[in-house]
C-alpha positions as CSV (number, residue, x, y, z in Angstrom):
1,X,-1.2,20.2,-4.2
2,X,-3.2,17.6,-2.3
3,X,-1.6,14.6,-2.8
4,X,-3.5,11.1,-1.7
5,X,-2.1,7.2,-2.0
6,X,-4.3,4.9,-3.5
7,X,-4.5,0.9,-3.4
8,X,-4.9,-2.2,-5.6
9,X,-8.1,-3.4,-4.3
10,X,-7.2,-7.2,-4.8
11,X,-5.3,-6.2,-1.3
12,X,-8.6,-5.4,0.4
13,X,-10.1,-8.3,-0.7
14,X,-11.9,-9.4,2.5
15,X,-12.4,-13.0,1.1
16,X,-8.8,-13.6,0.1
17,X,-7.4,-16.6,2.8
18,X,-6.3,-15.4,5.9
19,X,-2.9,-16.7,5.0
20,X,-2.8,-14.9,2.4
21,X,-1.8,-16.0,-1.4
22,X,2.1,-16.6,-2.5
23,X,3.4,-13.7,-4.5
24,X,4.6,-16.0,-7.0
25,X,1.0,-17.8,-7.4
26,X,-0.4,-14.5,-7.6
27,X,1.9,-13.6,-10.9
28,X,1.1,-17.0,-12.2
29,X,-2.5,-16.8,-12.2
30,X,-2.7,-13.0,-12.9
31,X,-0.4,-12.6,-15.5
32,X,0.8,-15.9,-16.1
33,X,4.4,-14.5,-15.5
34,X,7.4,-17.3,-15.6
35,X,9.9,-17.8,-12.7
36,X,12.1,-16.1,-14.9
37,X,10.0,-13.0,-15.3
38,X,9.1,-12.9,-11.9
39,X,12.6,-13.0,-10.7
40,X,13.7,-10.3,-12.9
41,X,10.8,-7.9,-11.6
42,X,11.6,-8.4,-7.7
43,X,15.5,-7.7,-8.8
44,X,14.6,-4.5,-10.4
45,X,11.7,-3.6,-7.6
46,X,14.4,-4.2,-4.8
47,X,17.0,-2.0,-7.0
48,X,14.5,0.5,-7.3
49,X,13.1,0.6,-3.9
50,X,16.8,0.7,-2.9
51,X,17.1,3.9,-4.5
52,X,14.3,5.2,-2.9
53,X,15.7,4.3,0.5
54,X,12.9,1.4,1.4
55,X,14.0,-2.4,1.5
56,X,12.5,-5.4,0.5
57,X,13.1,-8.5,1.3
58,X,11.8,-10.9,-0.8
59,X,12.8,-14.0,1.5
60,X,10.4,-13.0,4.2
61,X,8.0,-11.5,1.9
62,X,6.8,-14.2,0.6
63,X,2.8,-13.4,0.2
64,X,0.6,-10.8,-0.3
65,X,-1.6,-10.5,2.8
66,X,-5.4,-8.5,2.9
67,X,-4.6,-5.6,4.0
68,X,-8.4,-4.4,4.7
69,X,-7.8,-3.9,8.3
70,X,-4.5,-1.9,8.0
71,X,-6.6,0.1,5.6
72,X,-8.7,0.9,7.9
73,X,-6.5,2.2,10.9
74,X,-5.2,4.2,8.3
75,X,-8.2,5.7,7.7
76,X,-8.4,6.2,11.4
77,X,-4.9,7.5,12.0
78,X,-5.2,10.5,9.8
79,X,-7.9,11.3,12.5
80,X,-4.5,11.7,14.6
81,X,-2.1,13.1,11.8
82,X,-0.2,9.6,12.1
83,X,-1.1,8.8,8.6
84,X,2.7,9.2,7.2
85,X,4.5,7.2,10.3
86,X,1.7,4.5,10.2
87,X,2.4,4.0,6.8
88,X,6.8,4.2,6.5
89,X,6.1,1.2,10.2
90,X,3.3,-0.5,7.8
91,X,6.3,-0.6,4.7
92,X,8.9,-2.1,7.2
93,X,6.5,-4.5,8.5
94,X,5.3,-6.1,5.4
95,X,8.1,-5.2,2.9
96,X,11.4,-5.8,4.8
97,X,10.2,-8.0,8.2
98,X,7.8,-9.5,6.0
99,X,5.2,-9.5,8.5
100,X,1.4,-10.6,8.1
101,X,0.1,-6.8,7.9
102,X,-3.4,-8.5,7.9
103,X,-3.0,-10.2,11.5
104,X,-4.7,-7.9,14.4
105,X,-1.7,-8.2,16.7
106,X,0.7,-7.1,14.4
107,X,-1.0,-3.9,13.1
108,X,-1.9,-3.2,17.1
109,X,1.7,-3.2,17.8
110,X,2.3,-0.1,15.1
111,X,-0.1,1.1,16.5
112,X,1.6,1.5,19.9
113,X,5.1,2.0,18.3
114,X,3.6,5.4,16.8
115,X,2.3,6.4,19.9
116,X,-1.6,5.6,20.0
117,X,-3.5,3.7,21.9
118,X,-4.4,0.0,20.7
119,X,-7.5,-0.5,22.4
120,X,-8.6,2.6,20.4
121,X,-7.7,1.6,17.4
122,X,-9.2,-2.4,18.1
123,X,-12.8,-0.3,18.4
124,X,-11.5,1.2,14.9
125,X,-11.5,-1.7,13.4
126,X,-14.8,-2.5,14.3
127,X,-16.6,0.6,13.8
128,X,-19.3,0.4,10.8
129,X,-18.2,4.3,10.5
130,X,-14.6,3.9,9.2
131,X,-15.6,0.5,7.3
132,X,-18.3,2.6,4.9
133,X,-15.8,5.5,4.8
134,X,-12.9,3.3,3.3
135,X,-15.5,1.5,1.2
136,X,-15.9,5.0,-0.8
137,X,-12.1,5.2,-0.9
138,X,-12.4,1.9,-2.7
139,X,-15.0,2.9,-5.0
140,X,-13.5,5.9,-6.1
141,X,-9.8,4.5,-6.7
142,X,-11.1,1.6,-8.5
143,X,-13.2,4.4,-10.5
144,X,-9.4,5.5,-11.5
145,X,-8.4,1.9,-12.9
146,X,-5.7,1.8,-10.6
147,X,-3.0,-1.0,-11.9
148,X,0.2,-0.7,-10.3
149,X,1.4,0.3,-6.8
150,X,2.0,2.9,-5.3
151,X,-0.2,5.2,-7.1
152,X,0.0,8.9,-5.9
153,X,-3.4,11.1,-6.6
154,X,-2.5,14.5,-6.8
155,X,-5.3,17.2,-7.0
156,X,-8.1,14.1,-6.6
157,X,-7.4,13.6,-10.8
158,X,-4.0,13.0,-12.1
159,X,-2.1,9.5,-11.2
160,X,1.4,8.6,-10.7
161,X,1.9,4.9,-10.9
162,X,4.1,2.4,-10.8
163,X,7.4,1.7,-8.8
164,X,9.7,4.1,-10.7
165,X,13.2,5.8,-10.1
166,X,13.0,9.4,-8.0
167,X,14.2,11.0,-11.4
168,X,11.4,9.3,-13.3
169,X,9.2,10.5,-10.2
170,X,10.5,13.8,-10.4
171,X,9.6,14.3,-14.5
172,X,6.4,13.2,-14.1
173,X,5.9,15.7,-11.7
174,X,8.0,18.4,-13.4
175,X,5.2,17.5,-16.2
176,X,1.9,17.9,-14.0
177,X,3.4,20.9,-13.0
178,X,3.7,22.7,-16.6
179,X,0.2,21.4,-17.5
180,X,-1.4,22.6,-14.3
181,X,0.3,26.3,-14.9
182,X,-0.8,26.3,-18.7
């Protein structure tokens, strides 16, 4: 079973501010979520990301950042089979240290914590190569209707979305199994 991650594409948005936008402005505007509302949705997305053995810390992550150029390495680290580590330092970074994932310096360090080299990866992110490739990925996941992270894409067709329990993970798969078999 190929299995792929996709992306909201509102992350990738290369005109978003370099600062990035306030989670909670985000909800606001998008949604037009309360305080309330938003509160109770980072208490269960901590409890369930807990349960899945990944942190967040919601008083340093305090903005979603554009994360087009960590997109893009990780287009390029699959070139090295460094896909999986890049992206378990990537979660750490932005979800727990709540580091700006979108800064040059900070992706370039991951870079060297998983073992490559950074000057590579600077020339990465500036190759017109990697940009057009990751510019499909975009087409095509949007082409899905992605709403919710993480989305899983297993077999380039079926999606498993949304931040859910490993059981709830588990029966959705138990289910794309049977259908697959049938």
């Amino acid at each position: 079973m190929e299995v792929e991650f996709g992306f909201l594409p509102f992350e990738l948005n290369p005109s978003m501010s370099e600062d990035g936008q306030l989670i909670s402005d985000y909800f606001k505007q998008q949604f037009r979520w309360s305080d309330n509302k938003l509160k109770q949705y980072q208490t269960d997305l901590v409890a369930t990301a807990k349960n899945a053995g990944v942190c967040i810390d919601f008083s340093k992550r305090r903005y979603y950042f554009n994360t087009h150029k960590a997109h893009r390495l990780m287009h390029w680290v699959h070139g090295f089979n460094k896909q999986i580590e890049f992206n378990e330092y990537l979660i750490k970074a932005y979800f727990e240290l709540g580091l700006d994932i979108s800064q040059t310096d900070v992706l370039l360090q991951i870079i060297m914590d998983i073992g490559l080299d950074p000057n590579s990866a600077r020339l990465a992110l500036e190759d017109p190569q990697i940009e057009q490739a990751l510019m499909q990925k975009v087409e095509r996941y949007m082409a899905f209707n992605i709403t919710s992270i993480p989305t899983f894409i297993l077999d380039g067709s079926y999606l498993l979305q949304g931040s859910n329990s490993v059981s709830e993970i588990t029966h959705q798969l138990g289910q794309y199994l049977k259908s697959k078999a049938a």
